[in-house]
C-alpha positions in Angstrom: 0.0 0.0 0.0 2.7 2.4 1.0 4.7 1.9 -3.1 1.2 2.8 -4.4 0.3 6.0 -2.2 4.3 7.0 -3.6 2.9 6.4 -6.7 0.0 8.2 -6.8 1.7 11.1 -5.2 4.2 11.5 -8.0 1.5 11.4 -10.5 -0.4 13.8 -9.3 2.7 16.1 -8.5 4.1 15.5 -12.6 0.6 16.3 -13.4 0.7 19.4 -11.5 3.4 20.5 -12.9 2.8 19.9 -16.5 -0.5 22.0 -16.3 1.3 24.5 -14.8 3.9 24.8 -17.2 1.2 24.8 -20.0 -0.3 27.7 -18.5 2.2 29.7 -17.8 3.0 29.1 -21.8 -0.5 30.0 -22.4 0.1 33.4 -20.3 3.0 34.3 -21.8 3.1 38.1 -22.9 2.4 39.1 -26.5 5.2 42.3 -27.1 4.9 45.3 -29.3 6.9 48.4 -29.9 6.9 51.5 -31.2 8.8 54.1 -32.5 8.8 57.1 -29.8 10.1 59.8 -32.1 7.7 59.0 -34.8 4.9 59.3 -32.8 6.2 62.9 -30.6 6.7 64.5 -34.3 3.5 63.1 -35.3 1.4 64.6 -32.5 -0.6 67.0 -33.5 -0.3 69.3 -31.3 4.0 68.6 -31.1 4.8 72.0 -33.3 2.4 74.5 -31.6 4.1 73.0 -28.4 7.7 73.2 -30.0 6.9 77.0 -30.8 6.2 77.1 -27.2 9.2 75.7 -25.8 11.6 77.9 -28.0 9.8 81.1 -27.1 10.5 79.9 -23.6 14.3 79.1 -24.2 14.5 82.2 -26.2 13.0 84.4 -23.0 15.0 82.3 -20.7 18.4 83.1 -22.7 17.6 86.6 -22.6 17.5 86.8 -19.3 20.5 85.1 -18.3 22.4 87.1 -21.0 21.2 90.1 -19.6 21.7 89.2 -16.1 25.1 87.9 -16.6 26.4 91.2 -18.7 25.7 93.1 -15.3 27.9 90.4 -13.8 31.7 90.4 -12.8 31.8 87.3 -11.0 32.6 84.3 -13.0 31.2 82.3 -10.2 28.0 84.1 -9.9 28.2 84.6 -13.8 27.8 80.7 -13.9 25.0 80.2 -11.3 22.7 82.6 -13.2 23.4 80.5 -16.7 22.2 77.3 -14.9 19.7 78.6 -13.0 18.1 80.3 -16.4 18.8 76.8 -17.8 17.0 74.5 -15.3 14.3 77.2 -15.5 14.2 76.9 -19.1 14.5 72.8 -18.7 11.6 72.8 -16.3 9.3 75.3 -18.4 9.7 72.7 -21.3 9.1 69.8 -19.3 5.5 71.6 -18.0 4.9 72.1 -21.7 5.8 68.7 -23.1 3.9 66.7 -20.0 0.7 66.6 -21.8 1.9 65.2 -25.3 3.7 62.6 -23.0 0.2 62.0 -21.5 -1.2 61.7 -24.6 1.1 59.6 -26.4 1.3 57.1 -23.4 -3.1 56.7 -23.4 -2.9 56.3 -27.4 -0.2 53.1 -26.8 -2.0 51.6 -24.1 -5.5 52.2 -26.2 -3.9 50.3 -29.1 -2.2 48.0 -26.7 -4.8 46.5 -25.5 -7.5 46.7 -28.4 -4.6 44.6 -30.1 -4.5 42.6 -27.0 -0.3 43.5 -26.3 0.5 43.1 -22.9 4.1 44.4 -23.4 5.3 47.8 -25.3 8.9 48.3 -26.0 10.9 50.7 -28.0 11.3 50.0 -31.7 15.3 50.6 -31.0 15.2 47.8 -28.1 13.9 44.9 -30.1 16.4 43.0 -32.0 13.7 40.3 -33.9 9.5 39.9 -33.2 7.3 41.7 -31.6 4.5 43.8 -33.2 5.0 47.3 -34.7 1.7 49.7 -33.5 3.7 52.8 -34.5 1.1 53.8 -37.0 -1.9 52.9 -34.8 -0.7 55.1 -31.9 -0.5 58.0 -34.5 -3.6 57.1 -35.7 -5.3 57.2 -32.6 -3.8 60.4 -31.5 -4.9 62.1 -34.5 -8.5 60.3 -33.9 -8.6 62.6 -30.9 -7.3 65.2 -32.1 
């Protein structure tokens, strides 16, 4: 009685194991990717913003280059330039936050209506995986 209960054990632990390797095959993830750059220059909103972002840069120049020229210190010469420039950096980053937004609810929209559970970056994949490029920019322009 004892050999058979061994038995019996080991079948039913092989068999758990088997149908847990088949579903965790049947779960794998399906990948896509996408070309980020395409999609930023195809929002439609991404010049208007870009306009934006160099009137800032522009202003933000300005300033340091005026506030610097009434300047002698190098050292405080060199403070104003990078406190105009994380301005300026922080200034675009407020600007470009809602084409990021947008951009990341067009790839998960066409993520999952493709049923894509992972999304990579076109310049990460070596082989495979599903291009949506042209359905994220279609979708953003659907909204548009």
């Amino acid at each position: 009685m004892f050999p058979a209960r061994r038995f019996t054990v080991s079948v039913l632990a092989v068999l758990f194991l088997s149908l847990f390797i088949a579903g965790a095959a049947f779960a794998q993830d399906v990948m896509g990717c996408v070309d980020p750059q395409k999609i930023m220059f195809q929002h439609p909103k991404f010049e208007q913003i870009q306009k934006q972002v160099r009137n800032v840069t522009n202003k933000k120049q300005e300033e340091a280059k005026a506030a610097i020229e009434k300047e002698t210190d190098d050292k405080k010469k060199s403070q104003i330039f990078q406190k105009k420039r994380t301005e300026a950096a922080n200034e675009e980053r407020k600007l470009m936050e809602p084409l990021f937004k947008d951009i990341n609810l067009a790839i998960r929209t066409v993520a999952n209506a493709k049923k894509i559970t992972v999304v990579v970056d076109k310049g990460a994949v070596f082989y495979g995986g599903t291009d949506i490029t042209e359905s994220v920019i279609a979708e953003l322009k659907k909204k548009k």
